[in-house]
C-alpha positions, -999 to 999 in steps of 0.1 A, spaced: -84 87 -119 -69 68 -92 -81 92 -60 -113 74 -64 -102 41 -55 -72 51 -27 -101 73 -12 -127 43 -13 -97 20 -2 -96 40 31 -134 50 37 -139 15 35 -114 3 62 -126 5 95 -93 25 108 -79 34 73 -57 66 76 -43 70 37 -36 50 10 -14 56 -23 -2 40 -57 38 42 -59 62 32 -82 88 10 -71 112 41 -73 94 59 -45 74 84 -73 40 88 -57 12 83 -86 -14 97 -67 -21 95 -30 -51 99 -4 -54 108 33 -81 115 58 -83 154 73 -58 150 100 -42 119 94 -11 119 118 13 102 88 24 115 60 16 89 33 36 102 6 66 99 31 57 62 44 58 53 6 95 62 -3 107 47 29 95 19 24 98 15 -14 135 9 -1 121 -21 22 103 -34 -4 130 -36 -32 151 -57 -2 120 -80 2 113 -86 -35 154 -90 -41 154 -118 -10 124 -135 -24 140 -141 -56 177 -147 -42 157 -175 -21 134 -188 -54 101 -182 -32 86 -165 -60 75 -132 -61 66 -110 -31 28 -99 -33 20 -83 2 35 -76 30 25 -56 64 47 -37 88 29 -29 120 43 -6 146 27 9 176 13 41 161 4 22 127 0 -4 104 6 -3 66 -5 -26 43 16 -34 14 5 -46 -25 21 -47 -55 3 -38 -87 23 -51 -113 56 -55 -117 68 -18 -107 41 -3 -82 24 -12 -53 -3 0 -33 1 11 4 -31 13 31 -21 29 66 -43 24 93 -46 27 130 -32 7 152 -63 -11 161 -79 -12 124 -95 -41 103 -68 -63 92 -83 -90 75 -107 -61 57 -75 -40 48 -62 -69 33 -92 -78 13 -104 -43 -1 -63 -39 -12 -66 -76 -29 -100 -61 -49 -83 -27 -55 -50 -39 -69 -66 -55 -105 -84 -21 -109 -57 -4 -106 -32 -21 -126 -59 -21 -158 -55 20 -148 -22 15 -151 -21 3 -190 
């Protein structure tokens, strides 16, 4: 049901690696990866499940409202980060030199999807 969409999330992203619906306790829903993908996606989700439960918890302590996206980008990668709901988020991974802005938009159209999944 969902390897459709995390599968067309990354085919569609120049650079896109892997992609995968979590829940906020670092149980993976259903994951995607290209053949030969050099990161684990399953493993970049619980890691930073942790990271995201401290950014939602700051956003609240400071009253900014709640935390929607965020993007951690290192040398090797960068992952793009959604939430769907209340309790899971999306993740894109992607190479170094991948399409941002396109990352960001394809993950904005695949979240509502998703979450009516989720129901």
């Amino acid at each position: 049901m969902f390897k459709d969409a995390l599968r067309e999330l990354v085919e569609k992203v120049d650079g896109g690696l892997a992609s995968l619906l979590m829940d906020s306790s670092g149980i993976a829903l259903e994951s995607y990866a290209k053949e030969g993908a050099p990161f684990d996606i399953d493993t970049i989700g619980v890691e930073f499940s942790v990271v995201i439960g401290a950014i939602k918890r700051a956003s609240e302590m400071l009253e900014a409202g709640e935390a929607r996206e965020m993007a951690v980008a290192t040398e090797k990668m960068i992952t793009l980060i959604r939430m769907v709901g209340d309790s899971y988020f999306l993740a894109l991974t992607m190479a170094p030199d991948g399409n941002f802005g396109k990352g960001r938009y394809m993950m904005r159209l695949s979240a509502p999807k998703l979450a009516t999944e989720l129901l």
